[in-house]
N, C-alpha and C positions, 0 to 999 in steps of 0.2 A: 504493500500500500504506500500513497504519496502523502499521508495524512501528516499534516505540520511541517513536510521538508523545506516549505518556501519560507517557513517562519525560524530555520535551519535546526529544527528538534532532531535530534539524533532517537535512531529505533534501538531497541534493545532485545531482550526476548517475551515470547510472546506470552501471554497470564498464564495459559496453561503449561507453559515449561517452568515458570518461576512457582507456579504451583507444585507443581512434582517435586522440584529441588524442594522445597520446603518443610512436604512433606513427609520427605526422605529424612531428612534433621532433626524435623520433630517427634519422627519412631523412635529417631536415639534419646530423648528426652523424655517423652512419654511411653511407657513401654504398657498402654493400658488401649493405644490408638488400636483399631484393628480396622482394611479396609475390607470392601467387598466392590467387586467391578464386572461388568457387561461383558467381556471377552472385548474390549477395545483400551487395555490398559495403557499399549501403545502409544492412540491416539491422545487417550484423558489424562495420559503421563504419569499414571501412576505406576510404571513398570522399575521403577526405581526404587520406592516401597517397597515392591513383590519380592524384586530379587533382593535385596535385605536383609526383609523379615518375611521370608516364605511361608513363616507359622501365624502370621497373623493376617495375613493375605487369603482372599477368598475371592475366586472367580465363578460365578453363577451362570455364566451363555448369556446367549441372547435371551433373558429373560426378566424385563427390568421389573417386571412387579414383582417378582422372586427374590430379586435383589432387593427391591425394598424391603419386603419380609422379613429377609436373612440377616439384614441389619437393622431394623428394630428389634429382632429378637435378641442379638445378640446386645444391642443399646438396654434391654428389659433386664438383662441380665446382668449389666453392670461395666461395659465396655464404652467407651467412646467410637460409635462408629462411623465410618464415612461410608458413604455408596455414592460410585463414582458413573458417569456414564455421557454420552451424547445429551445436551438439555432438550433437544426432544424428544430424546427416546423415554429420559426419566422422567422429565416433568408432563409429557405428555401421554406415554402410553402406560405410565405406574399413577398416574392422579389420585385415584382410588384408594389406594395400598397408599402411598404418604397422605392423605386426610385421613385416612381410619386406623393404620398403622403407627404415626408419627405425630401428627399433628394433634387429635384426640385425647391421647394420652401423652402429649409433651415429652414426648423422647427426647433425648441427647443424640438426636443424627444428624447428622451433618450431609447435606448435598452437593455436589459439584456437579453440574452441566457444563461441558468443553464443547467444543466448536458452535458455539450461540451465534446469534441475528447472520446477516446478509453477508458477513464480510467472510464467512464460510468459501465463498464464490463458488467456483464452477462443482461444487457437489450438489446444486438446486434445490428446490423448494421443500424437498421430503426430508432433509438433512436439516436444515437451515432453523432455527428456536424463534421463534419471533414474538411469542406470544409468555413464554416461561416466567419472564417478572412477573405479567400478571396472575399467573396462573399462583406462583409462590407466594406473593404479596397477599393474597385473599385467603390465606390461610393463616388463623388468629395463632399469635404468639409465633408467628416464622420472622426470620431475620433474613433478611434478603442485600446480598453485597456483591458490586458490580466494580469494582479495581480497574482504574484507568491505563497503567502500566506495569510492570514485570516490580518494579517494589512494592507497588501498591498491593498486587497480588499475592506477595509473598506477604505481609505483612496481613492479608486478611485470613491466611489460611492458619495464621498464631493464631488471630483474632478468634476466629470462631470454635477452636477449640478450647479456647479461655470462658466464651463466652457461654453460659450455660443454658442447655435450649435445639429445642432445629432450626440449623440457618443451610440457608441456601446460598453459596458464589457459585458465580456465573463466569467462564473463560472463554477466550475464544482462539483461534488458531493461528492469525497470521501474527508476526513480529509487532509489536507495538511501537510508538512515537514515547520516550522518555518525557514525563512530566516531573516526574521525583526524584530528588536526592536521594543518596542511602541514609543519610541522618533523617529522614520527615517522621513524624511521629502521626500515628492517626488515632480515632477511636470511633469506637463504635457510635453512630447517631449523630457524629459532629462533622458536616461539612469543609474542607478544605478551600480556605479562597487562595485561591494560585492564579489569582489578577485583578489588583485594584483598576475602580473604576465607578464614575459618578451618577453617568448617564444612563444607564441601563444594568440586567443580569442577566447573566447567563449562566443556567444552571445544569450541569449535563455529567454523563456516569457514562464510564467505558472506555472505548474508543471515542466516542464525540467529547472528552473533555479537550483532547487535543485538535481534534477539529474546533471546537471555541476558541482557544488560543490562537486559532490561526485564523481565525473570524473575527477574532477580538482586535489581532496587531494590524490587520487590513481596516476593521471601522477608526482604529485611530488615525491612519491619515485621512479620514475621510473628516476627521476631527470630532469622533463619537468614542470615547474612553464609556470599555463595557468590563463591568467587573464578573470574576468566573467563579463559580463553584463550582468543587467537584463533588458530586452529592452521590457517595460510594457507596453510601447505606442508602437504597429507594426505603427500605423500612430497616428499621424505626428512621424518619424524614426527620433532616432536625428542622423543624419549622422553626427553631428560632433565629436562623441565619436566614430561612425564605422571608418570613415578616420584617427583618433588618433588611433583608434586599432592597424590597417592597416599598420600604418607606422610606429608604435613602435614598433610591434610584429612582423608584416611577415608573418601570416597567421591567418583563422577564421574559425570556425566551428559554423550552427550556430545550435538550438536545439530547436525542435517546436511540440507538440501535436497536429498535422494539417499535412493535405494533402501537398507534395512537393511545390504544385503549387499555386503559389497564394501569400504565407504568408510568414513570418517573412523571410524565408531564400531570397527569390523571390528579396524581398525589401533589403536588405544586397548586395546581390549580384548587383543589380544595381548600388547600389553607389559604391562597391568596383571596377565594371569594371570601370564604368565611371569616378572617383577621383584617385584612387591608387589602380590599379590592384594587388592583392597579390592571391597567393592559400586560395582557399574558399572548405568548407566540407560541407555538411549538413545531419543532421539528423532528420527526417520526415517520416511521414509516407508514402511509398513509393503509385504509383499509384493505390493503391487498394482500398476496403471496408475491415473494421477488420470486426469477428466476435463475437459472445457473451463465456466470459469465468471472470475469473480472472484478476483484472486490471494487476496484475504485469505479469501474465504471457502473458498477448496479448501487455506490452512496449518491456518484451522480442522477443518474436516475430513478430512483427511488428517493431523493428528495434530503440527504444524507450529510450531501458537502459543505465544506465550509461556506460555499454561495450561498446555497440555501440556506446559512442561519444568518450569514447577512442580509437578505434578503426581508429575515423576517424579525431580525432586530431594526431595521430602519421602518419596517412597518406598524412596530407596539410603538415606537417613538412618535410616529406620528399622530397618534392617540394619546398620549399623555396629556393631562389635562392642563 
């Protein structure tokens, strides 16, 4: 992908490799983690676990509601576990099994969905999550975290097994644009602003925070200074950076590799009616399925690019009252 090169972001690796590596670290730290996976270890990166700790590795097939199963039971019984798989293989063909297996009874499972939204590219639309925030957001007491780059990711995958609960991160596959230091510190529920700015907000998780920044450093010469959060937790949302947005700024755009509905814009928008009503944008992927191509060229078309959030931050601007 060319996401922030012109704003000269350097890529690093992609969430789902800085995922693996981490997970890999923190077997040797926790010896209480234990995984289960889809027979796509490979891909979801957690082959680096396996070979490891081969004794606390569990690969179920293609069978993602099995896997769900396999790891709430073993979460019933006192394990930290993760189930690892395609987000939509898991959040879409196991739904059932995590609301009634996990969610219900508030297990300690942890999920991970690897190769999420569009920028999946040329494996098309049957591959492709688009829908998964929502689908994990709508379930009461789930922690849903979207890491913008390869620290951000490693640093949520501590996060969630610190954090007691089922949470859900979301990875995706190609090389990421670097937003973070290795010193950044994050935390659950708190927003990162990683760019002041008077005029406007932009508020975006994933890959689109670097597309903001690179939407951000182009409306500055247009002489529009737009401030960025990175809002890495869709849930718990910390609305008290969205209502300081709100009321500093005057308007919010927000930016999301996910279906309109459901997800991070969804959640902005409730708070911003409900606290401090201001013009709100969003940029998402409109009601559709993409199709299999080039990632850059299906954020282009499907509404994704940095154009399209400039586009749509000069358009809440012109509604400011």
């Amino acid at each position: 992908m060319d996401i922030g090169k012109s704003i000269g972001l350097e890529y690093g690796a992609a969430t789902r490799d800085a995922f693996g590596e981490a997970l890999e670290k923190l077997g040797h730290e926790n010896q209480n983690i234990v995984v289960v996976d889809g027979d796509v270890s490979d891909s979801t990166r957690t082959q680096a676990f396996r070979e490891t700790f081969p004794e606390r590795f569990f690969n179920v097939g293609i069978a993602e509601s099995n896997l769900v199963g396999v790891a709430s039971g073993l979460a019933a019984s006192g394990k930290q576990a993760l189930a690892s798989s395609f987000a939509v293989f898991l959040l879409c063909n196991a739904y059932d099994q995590i609301r009634m297996s996990i969610a219900y009874p508030h297990l300690d499972v942890k999920l991970v969905g690897s190769h999420s939204g569009i920028s999946l590219g040329e494996d098309g639309a049957s591959q492709m999550a688009i829908e998964d925030l929502a689908l994990a957001a709508s379930l009461p007491n789930f922690t849903v975290l979207v890491p913008a780059d390869e620290q951000a990711a490693a640093w949520a995958t501590r996060a969630m097994f610190e954090h007691e609960g089922p949470v859900y991160l979301r990875t995706g596959r190609p090389d990421a644009p670097k937003v973070y230091s290795s010193d950044t510190r994050f935390e659950i529920g708190k927003a990162v602003r990683v760019r002041d700015g008077d005029d406007v907000t932009i508020i975006a998780c994933g890959l689109m925070v670097a597309a903001a920044l690179e939407a951000a450093q182009h409306l500055s010469n247009k002489g529009i200074e737009a401030r960025v959060l990175d809002m890495h937790a869709v849930k718990p949302l910390d609305q008290i950076a969205v209502i300081k947005a709100a009321n500093e700024t005057g308007a919010i755009v927000t930016a999301e590799e996910h279906t309109i509905t459901g997800g991070l814009g969804a959640a902005v928008a409730q708070v911003v009616v409900k606290e401090h009503p201001v013009p709100v944008g969003f940029v998402a992927i409109m009601d559709t399925y993409a199709e299999s191509g080039d990632p850059n060229d299906l954020f282009k078309k499907y509404g994704l690019s940095p154009e399209h959030i400039i586009h749509e931050v000069e358009s809440v601007i012109d509604k400011k009252a």
